[in-house]
Residue frames relative to the residue before (quaternion, step in Angstrom):
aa qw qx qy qz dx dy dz
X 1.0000 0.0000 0.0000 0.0000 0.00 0.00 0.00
X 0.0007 0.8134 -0.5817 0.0052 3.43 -1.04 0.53
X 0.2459 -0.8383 0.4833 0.0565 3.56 -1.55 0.53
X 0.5152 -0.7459 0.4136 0.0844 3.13 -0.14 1.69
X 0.0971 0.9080 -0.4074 0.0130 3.54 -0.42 1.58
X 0.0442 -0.8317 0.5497 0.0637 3.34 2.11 -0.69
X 0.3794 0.5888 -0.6111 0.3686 3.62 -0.20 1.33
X 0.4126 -0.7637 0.3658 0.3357 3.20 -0.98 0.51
X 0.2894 -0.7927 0.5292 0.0887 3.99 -0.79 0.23
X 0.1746 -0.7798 0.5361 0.2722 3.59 -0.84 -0.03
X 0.2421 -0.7684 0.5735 0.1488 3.71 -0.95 0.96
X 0.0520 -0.7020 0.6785 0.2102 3.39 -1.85 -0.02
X 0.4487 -0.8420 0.2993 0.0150 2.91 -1.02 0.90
X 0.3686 0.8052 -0.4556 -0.0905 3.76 -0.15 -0.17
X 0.8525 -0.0646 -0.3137 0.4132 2.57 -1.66 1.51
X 0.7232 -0.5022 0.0519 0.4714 3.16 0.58 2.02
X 0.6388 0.6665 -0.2183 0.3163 3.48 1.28 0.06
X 0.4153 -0.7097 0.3600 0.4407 4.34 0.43 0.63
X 0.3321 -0.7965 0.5044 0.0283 3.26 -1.44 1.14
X 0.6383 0.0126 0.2808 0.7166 2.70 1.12 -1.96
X 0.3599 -0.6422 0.6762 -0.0300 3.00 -1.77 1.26
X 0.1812 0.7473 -0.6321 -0.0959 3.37 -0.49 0.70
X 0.0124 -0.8195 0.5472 -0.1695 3.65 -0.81 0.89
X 0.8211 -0.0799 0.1103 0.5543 4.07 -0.48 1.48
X 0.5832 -0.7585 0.1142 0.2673 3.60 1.76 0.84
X 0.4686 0.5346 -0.4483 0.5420 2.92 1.38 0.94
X 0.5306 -0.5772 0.5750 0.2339 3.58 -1.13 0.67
X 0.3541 0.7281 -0.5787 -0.0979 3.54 -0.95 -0.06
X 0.6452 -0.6850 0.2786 0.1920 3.72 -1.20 1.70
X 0.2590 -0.8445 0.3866 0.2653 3.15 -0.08 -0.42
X 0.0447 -0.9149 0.3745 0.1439 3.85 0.55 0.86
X 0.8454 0.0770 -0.0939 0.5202 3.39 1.30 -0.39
X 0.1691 -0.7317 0.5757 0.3234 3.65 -0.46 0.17
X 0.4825 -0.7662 0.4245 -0.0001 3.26 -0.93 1.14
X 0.5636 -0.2255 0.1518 0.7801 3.64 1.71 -0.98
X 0.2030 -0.7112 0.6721 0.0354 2.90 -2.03 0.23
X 0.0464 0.8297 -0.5364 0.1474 3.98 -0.19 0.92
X 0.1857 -0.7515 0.6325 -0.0272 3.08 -1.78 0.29
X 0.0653 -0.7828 0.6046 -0.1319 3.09 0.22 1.93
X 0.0483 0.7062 -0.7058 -0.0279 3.64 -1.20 0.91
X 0.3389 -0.6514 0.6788 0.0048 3.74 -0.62 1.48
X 0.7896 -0.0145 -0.2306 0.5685 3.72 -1.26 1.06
X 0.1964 -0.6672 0.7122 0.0949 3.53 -0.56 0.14
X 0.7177 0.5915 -0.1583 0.3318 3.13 0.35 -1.59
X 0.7601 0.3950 -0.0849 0.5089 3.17 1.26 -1.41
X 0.4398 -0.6479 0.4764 0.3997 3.95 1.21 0.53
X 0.4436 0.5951 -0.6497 0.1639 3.93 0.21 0.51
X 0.6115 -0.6722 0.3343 0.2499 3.07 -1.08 0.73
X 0.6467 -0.6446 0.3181 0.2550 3.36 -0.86 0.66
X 0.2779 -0.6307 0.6942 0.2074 4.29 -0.72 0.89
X 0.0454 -0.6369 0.7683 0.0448 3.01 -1.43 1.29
X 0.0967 -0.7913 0.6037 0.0014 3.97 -0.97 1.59
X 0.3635 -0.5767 0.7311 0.0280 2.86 -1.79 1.21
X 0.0197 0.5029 -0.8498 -0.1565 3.77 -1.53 0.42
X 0.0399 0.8405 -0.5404 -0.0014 3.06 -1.32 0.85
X 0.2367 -0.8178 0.4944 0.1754 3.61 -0.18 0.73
X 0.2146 -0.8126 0.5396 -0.0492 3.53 -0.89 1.64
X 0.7007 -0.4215 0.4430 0.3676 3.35 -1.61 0.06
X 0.9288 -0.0647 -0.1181 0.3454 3.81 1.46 0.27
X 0.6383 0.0485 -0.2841 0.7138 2.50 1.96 1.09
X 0.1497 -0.7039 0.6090 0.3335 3.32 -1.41 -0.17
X 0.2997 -0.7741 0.5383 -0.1457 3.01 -1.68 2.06
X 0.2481 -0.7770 0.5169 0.2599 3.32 -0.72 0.96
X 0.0789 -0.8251 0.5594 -0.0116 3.90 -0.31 0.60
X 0.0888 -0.8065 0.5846 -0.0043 3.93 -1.02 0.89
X 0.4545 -0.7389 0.4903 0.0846 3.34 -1.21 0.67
X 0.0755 -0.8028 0.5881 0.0630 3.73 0.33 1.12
X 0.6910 0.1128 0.2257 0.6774 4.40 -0.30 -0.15
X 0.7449 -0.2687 0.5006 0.3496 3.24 -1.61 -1.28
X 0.2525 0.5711 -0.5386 0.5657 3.74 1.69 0.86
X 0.0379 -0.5683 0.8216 0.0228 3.13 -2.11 0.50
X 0.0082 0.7910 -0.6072 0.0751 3.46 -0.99 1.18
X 0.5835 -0.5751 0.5421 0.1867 3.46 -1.41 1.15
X 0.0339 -0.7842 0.6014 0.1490 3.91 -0.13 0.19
X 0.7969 0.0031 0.2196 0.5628 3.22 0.19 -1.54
X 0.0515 -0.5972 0.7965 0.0790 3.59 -1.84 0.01
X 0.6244 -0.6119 0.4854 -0.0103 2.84 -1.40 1.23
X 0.0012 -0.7202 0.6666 0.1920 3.76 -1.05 -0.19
């Protein structure tokens, strides 16, 4: 089951890759990425392209996307 949040978050990165989640002030690590995709919705219309991460953390595993230089929360897992 899972719960749909589309909020925004702040990431760090290394080597172009998520580290840390920070999100509603709590930090969470990141031990594995799980998948990685690239969903671009209108084509047609030049909208820019969601780059997703599933990603399994130190206390949940979150699905998070890259709009530009945005970082959004999609989802959390159970």
């Amino acid at each position: 089951m899972s719960k749909a949040y589309h909020e925004a978050i702040d990431v760090t990165l290394t080597d172009r890759q998520p580290q840390t989640i920070i999100w509603r002030m709590s930090t969470y690590t990141v031990l594995q990425t799980l998948d990685r995709w690239i969903l671009q919705n209108k084509w047609w219309e030049r909208e820019e392209k969601r780059l997703y991460y599933l990603l399994e953390t130190n206390r949940a595993t979150m699905e998070i996307y890259r709009v530009g230089p945005k970082w959004v929360l999609a989802r959390i897992m159970d």
